[in-house]
C-alpha positions in Angstrom: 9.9 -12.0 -1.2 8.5 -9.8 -3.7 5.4 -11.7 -3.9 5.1 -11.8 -0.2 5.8 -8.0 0.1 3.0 -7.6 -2.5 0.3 -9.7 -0.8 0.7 -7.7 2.8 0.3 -4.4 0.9 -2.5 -5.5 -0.6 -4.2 -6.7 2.3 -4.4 -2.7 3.0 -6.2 -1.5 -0.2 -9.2 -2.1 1.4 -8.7 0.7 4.2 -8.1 3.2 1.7 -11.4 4.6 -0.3 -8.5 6.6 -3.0 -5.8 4.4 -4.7 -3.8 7.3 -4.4 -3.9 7.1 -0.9 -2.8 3.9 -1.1 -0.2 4.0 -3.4 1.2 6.4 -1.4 0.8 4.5 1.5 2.8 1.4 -0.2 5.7 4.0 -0.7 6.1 4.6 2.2 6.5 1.0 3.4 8.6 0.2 0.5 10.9 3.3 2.1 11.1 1.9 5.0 12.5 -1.4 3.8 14.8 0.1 1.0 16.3 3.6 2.7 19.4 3.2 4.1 18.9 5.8 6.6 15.6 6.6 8.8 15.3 10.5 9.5 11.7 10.7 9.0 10.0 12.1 5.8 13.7 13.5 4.9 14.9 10.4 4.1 11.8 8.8 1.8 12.2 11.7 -0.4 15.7 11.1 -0.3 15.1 7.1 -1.5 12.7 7.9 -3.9 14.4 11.4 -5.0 11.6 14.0 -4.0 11.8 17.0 -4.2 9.8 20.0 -2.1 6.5 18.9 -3.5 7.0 15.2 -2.6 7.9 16.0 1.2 4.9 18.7 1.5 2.6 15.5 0.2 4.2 12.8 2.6 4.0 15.0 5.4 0.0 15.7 4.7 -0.2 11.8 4.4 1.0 11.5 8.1 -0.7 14.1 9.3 -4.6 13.4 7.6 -6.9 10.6 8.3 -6.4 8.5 5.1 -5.7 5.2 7.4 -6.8 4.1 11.0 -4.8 1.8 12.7 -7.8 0.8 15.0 -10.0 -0.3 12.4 -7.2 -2.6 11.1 -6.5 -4.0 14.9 
């Protein structure tokens, strides 16, 4: 499963010119499979224990234009 996971977040990197981005963007997928609760950006810093400065970046990563879903479709 682990190698599957892997492969279909790496189909992604591609849409992302900074592999920070992207890392990012692999968190939060892997928070959305592993949180055991789904309140928004609350609860990914919650799963990965964030603090103030990891919820002020997760919210920038929704909010920018790091990724656009009609280029993938």
């Amino acid at each position: 499963m682990l190698t599957d996971l892997y492969h279909a977040l790496q189909f992604f990197r591609s849409e992302f010119s900074r592999e920070r981005s992207w890392l990012l963007f692999c968190s939060v997928i892997i928070s959305f499979l592993g949180a055991t609760e789904m309140r928004g950006v609350t609860s990914m810093c919650r799963y990965w224990l964030a603090g103030r400065k990891g919820y002020d970046r997760l919210l920038h990563f929704f909010s920018c234009q790091v990724l656009s879903i009609g280029q993938i479709a």
